[in-house]
PDB file of N, CA, C and O in Angstrom:
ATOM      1  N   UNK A   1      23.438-166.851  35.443  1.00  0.00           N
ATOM      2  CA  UNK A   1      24.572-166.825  36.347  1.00  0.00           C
ATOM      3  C   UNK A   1      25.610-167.812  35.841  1.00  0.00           C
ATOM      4  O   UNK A   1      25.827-168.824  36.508  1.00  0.00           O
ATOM      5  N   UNK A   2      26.188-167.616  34.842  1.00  0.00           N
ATOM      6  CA  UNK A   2      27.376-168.366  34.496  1.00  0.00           C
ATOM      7  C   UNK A   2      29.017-167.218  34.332  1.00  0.00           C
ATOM      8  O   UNK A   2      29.414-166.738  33.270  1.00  0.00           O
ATOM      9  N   UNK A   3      29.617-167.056  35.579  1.00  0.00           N
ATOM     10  CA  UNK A   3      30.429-166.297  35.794  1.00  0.00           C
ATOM     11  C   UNK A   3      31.683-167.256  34.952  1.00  0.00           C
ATOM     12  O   UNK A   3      32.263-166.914  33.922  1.00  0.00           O
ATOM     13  N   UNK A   4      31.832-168.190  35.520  1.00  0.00           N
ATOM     14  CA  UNK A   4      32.873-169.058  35.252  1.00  0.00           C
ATOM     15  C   UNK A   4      32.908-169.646  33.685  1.00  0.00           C
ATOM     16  O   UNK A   4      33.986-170.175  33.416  1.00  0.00           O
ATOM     17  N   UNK A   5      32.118-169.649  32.818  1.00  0.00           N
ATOM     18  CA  UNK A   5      31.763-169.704  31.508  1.00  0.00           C
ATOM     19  C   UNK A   5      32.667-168.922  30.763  1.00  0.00           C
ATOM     20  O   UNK A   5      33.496-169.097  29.870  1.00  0.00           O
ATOM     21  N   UNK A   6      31.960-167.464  31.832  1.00  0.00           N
ATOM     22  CA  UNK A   6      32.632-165.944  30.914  1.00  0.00           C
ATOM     23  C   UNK A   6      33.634-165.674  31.037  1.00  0.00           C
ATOM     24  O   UNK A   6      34.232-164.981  30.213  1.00  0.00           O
ATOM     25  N   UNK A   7      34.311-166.268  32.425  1.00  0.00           N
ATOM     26  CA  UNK A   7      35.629-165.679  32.723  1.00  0.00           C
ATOM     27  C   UNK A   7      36.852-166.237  32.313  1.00  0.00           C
ATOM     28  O   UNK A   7      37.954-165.690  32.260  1.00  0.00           O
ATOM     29  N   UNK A   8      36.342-168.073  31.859  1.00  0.00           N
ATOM     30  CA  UNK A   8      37.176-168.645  31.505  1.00  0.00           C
ATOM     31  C   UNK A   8      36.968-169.638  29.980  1.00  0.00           C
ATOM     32  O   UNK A   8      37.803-170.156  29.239  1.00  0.00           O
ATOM     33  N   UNK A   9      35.889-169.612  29.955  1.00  0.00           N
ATOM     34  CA  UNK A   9      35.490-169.902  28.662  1.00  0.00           C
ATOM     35  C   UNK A   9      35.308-171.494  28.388  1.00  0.00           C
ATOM     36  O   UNK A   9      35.427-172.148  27.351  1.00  0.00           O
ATOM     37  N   UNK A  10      34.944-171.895  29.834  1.00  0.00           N
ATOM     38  CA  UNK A  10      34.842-173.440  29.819  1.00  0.00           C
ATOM     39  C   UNK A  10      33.566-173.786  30.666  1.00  0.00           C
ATOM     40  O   UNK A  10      33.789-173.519  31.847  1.00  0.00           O
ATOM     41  N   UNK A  11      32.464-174.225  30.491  1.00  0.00           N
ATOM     42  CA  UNK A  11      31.313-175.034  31.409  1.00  0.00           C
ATOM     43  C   UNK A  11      31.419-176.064  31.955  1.00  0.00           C
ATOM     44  O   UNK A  11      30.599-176.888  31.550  1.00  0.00           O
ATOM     45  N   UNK A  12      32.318-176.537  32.997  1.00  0.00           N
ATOM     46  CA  UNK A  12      32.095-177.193  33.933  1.00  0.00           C
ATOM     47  C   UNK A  12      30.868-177.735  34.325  1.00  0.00           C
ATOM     48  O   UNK A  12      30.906-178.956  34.472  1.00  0.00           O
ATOM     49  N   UNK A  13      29.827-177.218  34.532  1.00  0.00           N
ATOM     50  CA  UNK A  13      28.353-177.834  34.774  1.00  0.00           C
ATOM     51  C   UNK A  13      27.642-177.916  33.265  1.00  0.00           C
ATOM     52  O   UNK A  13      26.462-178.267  33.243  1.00  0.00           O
ATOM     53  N   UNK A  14      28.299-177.611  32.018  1.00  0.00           N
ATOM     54  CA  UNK A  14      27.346-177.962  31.351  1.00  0.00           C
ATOM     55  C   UNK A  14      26.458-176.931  30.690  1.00  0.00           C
ATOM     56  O   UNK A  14      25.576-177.125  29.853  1.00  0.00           O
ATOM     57  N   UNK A  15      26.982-175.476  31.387  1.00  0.00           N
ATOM     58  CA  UNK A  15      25.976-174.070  30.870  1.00  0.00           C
ATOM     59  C   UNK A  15      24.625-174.119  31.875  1.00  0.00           C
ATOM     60  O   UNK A  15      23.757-173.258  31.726  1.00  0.00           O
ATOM     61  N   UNK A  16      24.538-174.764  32.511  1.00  0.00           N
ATOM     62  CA  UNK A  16      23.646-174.436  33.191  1.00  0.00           C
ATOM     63  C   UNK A  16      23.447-173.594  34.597  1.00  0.00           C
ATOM     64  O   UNK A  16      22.481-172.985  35.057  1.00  0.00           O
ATOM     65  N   UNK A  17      24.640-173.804  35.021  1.00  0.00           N
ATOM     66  CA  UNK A  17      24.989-172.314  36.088  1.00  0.00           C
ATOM     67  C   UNK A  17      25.073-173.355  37.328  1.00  0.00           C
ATOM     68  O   UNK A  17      26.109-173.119  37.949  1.00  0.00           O
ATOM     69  N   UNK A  18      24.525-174.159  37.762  1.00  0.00           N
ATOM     70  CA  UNK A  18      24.343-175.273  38.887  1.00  0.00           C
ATOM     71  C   UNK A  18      25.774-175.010  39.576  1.00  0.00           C
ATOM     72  O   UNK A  18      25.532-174.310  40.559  1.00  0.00           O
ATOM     73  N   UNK A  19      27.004-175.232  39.507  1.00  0.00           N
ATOM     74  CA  UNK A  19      28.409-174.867  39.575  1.00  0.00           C
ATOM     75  C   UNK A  19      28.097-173.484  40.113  1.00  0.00           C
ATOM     76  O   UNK A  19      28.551-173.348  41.249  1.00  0.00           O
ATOM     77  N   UNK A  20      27.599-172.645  39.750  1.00  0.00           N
ATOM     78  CA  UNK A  20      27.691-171.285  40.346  1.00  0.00           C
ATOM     79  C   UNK A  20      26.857-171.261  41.489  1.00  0.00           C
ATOM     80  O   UNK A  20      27.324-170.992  42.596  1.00  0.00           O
ATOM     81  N   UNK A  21      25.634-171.525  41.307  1.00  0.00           N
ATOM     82  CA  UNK A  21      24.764-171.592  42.328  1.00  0.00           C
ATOM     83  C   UNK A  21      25.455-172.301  44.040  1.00  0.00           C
ATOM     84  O   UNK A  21      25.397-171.795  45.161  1.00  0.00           O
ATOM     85  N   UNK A  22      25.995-173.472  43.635  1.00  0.00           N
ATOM     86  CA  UNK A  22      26.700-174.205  44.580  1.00  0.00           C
ATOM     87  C   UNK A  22      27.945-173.054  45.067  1.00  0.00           C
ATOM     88  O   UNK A  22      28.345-173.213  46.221  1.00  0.00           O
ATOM     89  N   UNK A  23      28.440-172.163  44.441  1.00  0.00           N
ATOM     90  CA  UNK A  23      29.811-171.505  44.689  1.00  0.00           C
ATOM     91  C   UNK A  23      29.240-170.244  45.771  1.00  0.00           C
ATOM     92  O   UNK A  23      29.864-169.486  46.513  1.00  0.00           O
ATOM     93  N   UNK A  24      27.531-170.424  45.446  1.00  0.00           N
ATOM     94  CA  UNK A  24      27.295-169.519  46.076  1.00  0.00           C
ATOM     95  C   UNK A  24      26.921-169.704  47.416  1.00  0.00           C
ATOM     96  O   UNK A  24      27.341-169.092  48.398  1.00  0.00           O
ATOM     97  N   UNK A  25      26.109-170.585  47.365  1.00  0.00           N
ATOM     98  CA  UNK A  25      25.001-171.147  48.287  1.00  0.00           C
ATOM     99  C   UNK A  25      25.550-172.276  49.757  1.00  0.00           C
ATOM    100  O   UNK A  25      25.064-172.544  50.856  1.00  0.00           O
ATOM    101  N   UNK A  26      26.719-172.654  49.049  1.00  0.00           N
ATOM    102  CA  UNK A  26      27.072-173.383  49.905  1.00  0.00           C
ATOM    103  C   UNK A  26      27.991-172.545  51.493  1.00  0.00           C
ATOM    104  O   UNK A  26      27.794-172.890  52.658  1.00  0.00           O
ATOM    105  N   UNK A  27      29.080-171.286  50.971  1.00  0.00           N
ATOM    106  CA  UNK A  27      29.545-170.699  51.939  1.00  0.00           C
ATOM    107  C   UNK A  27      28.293-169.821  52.868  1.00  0.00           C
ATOM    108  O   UNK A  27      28.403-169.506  54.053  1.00  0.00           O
ATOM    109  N   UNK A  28      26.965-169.504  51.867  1.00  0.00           N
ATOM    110  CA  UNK A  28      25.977-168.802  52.755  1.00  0.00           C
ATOM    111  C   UNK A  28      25.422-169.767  53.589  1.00  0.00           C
ATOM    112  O   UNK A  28      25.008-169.446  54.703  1.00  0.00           O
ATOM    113  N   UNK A  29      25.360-170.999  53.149  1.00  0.00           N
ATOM    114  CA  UNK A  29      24.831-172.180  53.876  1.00  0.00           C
ATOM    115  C   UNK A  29      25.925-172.258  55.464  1.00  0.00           C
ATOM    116  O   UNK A  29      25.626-171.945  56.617  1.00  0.00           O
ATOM    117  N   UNK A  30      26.500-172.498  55.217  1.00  0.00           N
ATOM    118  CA  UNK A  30      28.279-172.798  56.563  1.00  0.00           C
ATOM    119  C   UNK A  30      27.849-171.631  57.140  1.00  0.00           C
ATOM    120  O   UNK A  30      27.217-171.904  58.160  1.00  0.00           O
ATOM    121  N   UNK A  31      27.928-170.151  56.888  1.00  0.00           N
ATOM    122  CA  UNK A  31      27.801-169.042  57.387  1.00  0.00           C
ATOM    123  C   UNK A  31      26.703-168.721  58.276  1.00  0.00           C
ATOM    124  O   UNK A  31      26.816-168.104  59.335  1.00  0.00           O
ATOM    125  N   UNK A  32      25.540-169.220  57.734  1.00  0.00           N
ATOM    126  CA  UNK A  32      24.281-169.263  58.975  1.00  0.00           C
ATOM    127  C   UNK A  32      24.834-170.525  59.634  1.00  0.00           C
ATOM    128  O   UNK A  32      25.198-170.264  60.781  1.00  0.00           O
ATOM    129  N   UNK A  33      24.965-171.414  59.404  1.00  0.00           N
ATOM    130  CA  UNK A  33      25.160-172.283  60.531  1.00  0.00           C
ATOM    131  C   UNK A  33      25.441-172.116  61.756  1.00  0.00           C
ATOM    132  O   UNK A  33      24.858-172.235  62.834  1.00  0.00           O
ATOM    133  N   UNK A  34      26.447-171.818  61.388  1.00  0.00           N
ATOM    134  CA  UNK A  34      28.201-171.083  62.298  1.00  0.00           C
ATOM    135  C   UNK A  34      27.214-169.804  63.117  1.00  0.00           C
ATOM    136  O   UNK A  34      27.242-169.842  64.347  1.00  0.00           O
ATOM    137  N   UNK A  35      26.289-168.605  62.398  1.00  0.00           N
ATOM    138  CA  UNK A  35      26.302-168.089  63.253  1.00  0.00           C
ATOM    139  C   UNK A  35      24.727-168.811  64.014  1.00  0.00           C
ATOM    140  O   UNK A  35      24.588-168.316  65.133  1.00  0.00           O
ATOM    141  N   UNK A  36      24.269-169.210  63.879  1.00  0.00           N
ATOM    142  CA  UNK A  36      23.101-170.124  64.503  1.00  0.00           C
ATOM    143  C   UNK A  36      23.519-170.999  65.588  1.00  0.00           C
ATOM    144  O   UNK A  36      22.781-171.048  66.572  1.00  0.00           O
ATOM    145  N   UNK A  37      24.947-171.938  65.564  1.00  0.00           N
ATOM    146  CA  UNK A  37      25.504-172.485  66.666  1.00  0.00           C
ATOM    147  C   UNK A  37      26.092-171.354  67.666  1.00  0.00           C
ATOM    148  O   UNK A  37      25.942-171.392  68.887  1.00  0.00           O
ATOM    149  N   UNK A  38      26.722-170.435  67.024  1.00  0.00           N
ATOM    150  CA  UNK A  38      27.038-169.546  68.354  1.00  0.00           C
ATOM    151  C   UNK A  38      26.206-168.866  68.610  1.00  0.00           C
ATOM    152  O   UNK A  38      26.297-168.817  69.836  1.00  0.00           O
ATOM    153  N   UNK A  39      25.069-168.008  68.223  1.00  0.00           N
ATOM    154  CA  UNK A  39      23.678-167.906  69.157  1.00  0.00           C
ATOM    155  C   UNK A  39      23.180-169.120  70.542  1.00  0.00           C
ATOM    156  O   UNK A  39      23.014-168.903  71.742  1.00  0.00           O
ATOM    157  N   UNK A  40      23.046-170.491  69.680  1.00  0.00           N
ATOM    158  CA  UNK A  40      22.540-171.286  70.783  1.00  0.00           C
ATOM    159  C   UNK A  40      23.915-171.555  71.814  1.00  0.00           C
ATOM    160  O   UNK A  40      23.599-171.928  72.943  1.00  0.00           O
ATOM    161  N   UNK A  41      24.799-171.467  71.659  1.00  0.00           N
ATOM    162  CA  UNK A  41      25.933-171.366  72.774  1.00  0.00           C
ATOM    163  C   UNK A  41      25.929-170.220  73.636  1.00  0.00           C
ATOM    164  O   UNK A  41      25.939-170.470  74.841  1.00  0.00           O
ATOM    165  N   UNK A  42      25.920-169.172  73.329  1.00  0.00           N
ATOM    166  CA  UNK A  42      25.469-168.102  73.959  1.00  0.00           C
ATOM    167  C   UNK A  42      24.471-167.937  75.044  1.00  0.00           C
ATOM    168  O   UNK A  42      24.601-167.246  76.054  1.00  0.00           O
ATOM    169  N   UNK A  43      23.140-168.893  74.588  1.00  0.00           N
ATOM    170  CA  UNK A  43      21.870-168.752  75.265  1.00  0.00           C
ATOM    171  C   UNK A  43      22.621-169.703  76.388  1.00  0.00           C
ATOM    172  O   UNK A  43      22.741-169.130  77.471  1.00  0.00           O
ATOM    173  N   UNK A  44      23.011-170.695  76.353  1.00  0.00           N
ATOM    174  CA  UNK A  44      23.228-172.266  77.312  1.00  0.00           C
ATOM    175  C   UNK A  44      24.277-171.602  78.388  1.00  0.00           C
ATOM    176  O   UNK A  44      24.748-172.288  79.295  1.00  0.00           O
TER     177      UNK A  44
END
């Protein structure tokens, strides 16, 4: 998973993809949150 490597031709993390992983993981991370707090708002 080095998108940003290919697309731009520079490694930021180093070639190891870590940078991508984070590009990924972090908005899926916020996204359950978000919908996990408005579930428990819902219930209350």
């Amino acid at each position: 998973m080095n998108f940003i490597e290919e697309l731009f031709g520079w490694a930021p993390d180093g070639g190891t993809g870590s940078l991508e992983w984070m590009i990924l993981l972090i908005p899926l991370a916020v996204a359950l949150l978000v919908a996990r707090k408005r579930r428990w708002h819902r219930r209350g």
